[in-house]
N, C-alpha and C positions, 0 to 999 in steps of 0.2 A: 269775627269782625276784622275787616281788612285796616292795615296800620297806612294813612297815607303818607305820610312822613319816613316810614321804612320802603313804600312804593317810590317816594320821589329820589332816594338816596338810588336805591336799585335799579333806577332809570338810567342814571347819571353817571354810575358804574357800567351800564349796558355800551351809554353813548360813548367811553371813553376805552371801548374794547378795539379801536383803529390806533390806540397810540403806542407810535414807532419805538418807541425807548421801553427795550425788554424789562428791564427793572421797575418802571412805573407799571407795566402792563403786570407783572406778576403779581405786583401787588391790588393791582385791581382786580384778580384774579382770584384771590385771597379774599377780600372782601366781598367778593360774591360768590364762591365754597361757603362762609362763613352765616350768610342767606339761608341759605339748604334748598329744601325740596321746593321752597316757593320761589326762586327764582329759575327753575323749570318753565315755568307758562313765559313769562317774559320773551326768554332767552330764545324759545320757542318763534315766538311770536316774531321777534328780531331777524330770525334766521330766514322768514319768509320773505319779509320785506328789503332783507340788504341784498347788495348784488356788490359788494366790497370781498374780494374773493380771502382776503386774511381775515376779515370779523367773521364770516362766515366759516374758515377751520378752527378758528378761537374758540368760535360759540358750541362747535360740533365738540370740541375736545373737554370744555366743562360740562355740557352737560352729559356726556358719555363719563364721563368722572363721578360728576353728581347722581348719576340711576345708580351707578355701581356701588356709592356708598349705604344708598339705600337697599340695594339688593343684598349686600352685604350682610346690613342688621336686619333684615327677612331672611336671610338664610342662616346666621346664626343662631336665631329664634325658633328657625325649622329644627337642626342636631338638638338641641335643647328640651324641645318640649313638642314639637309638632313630625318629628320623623316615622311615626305610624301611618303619615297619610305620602304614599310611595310618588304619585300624581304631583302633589306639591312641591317635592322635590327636581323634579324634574322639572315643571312651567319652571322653578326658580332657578333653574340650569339655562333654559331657554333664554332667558329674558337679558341674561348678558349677550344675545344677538339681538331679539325683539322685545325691548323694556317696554312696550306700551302692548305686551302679551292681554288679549283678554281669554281670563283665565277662564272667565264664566262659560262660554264658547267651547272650551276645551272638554268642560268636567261637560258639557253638553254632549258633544261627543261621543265622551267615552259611555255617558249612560244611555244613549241612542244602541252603542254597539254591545254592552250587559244584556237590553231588553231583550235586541235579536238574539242572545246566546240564551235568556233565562225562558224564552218559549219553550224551547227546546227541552229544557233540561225539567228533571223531576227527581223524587224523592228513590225510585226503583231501581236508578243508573247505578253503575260501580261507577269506581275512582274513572278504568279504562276508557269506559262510556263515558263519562263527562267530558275526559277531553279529546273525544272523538266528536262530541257536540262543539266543544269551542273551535278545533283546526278545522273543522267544517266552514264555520263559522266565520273568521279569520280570512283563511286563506284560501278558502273555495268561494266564498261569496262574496267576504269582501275584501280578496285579492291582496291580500297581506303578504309581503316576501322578501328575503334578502335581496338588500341593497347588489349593485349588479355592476357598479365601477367605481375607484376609489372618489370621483369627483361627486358623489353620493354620500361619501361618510359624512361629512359637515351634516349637513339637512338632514340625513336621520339620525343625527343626537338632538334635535331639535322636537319637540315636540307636534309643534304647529306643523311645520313641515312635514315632520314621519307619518303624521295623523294625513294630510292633504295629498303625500306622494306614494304612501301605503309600501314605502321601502323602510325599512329597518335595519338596524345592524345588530348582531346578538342581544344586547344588553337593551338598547328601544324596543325591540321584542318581545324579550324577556320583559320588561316594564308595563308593556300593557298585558300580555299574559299574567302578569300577575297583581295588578290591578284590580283587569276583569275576575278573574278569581277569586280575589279576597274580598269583592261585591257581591259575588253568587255564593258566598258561604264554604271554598272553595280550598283547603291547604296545600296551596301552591307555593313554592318560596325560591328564591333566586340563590346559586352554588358557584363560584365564584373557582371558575379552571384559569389553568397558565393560558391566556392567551385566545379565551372564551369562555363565554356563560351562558351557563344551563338552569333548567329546573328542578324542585324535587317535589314531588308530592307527597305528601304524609301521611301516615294512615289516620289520622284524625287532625281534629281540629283543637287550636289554643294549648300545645305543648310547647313548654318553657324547655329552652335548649336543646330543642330535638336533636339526636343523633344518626345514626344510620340504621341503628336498629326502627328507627320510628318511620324510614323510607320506603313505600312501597314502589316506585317505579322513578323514574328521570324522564326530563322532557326534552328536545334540544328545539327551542322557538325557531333559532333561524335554519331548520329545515323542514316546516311546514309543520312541527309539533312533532317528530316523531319521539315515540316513545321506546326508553331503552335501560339495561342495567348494570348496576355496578362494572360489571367485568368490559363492559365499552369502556367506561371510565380509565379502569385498569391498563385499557390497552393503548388508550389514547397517552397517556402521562407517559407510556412506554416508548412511545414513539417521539413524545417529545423530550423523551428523555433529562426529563426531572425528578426528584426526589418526592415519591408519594409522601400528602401532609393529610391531617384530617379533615382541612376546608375545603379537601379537594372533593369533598365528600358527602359534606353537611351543609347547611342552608347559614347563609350570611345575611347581617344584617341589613335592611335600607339606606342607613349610611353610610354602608361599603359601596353598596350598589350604586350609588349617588354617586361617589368618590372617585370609585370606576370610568364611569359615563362622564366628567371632569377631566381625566386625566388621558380616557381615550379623545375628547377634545381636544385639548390641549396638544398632545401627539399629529391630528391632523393639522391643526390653525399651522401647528410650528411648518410641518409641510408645506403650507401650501403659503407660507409667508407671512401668516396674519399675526403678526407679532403682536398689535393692541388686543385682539379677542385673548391672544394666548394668557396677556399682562393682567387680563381682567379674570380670568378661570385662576390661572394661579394666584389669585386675590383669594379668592372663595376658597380656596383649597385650607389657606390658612386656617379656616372658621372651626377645622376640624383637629386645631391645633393644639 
């Protein structure tokens, strides 16, 4: 039930979003943070109808404040209790660019691109075969591939985007390959390299802290799935000339991989100037604090 008396206070606040004197405006600005989510539709609403070009960056900057606090306590609630479902984590990476994400759309999506992979696939496959069924799949049908210039990185850490532009960069890759996999019944899990991420498949399914002995092959998503072993690895870390560690090795958890995908944001926003997106990702980052 809607409070009219909290409505008419919130109007009044709305209407007094034009005044010149930064100290009164702060604190009208305070009193309506103080609102929360329901003064979204308002504010909303306001922003159509003004053509007052300072209530119109006021309005933009609270309520980009206000999605973020809410995104915030959704994604604190995701490391918490809800980081099994790898998808979630991500729309809620998204949404610090598109907060009015529909999520419902997305998981549409993904399960539109399962169906096509679970035709395919049956009970007689090896580990190999199956994901010779998925990069089929993927990147032969539905033209799945590394991102192809840095003015790409943004939008494919983006969900919605990655999904619409079908470019990727390791780690969005890596995310729906492992997804789609752990939908099809599938132990695929995400391995966490200096400066790229890969796959490991497992030789079964539902082992607690697998190691390497539990690996039977690697996958690298952002070159069309190809399948490879340890001693690529080996040679790879060689050339990058770092200290072999065990993670370089074994499968990481979903809120690394989350974390990752944060922080390779973060790295391009700073690039390319977007100081507010960077301010709102290293918000989120804290959650994992």
């Amino acid at each position: 039930m809607t409070n009219p008396t909290g409505n008419t206070t919130l109007t009044a606040l709305i209407k007094l979003l034009d005044e010149p004197d930064e100290q009164v405006f702060r604190l009208v600005q305070d009193q309506i943070f103080s609102v929360g989510p329901d003064a979204l539709g308002p504010l909303e609403e306001t922003l159509e109808n003004t053509f007052d070009p300072v209530v119109q960056e006021r309005i933009r900057d609270i309520v980009r404040k206000l999605n973020q606090e809410n995104l915030y306590v959704d994604f604190v609630n995701w490391i918490n209790f809800g980081h099994d479902d790898l998808l979630k984590g991500f729309m809620l990476v998204t949404k610090t660019q598109y907060p009015a994400l529909d999520e419902a759309e997305i998981v549409m999506r993904i399960e539109q691109l399962k169906m096509d992979i679970w035709i395919e696939l049956h009970e007689n496959l090896t580990a190999l075969e199956n994901i010779k069924v998925m990069n089929h799949i993927l990147f032969e049908i539905h033209h799945f591939s590394g991102f192809k210039s840095d003015t790409d990185a943004i939008a494919s850490s983006y969900v919605n985007t990655f999904l619409e532009n079908r470019q990727g960069n390791p780690l969005s890759l890596g995310i729906l390959f492992i997804v789609l996999s752990r939908k099809l019944g599938l132990p695929v899990y995400g391995v966490n390299l200096p400066q790229h991420f890969i796959l490991a498949y497992l030789a079964e399914e539902g082992l607690e802290n697998p190691g390497e002995d539990d690996i039977l092959f690697y996958i690298n998503p952002f070159n069309h799935g190809t399948v490879f072993t340890r001693r690529e690895i080996e040679l790879f870390i060689k050339q990058m000339k770092v200290k072999p560690e065990k993670s370089f090795f074994t499968p990481c958890s979903n809120a690394m991989i989350i974390r990752l995908l944060i922080n390779n944001l973060i790295s391009s926003c700073n690039q390319h100037g977007n100081h507010d997106k960077t301010e709102d990702l290293e918000n989120l980052l804290t959650a994992f604090e």
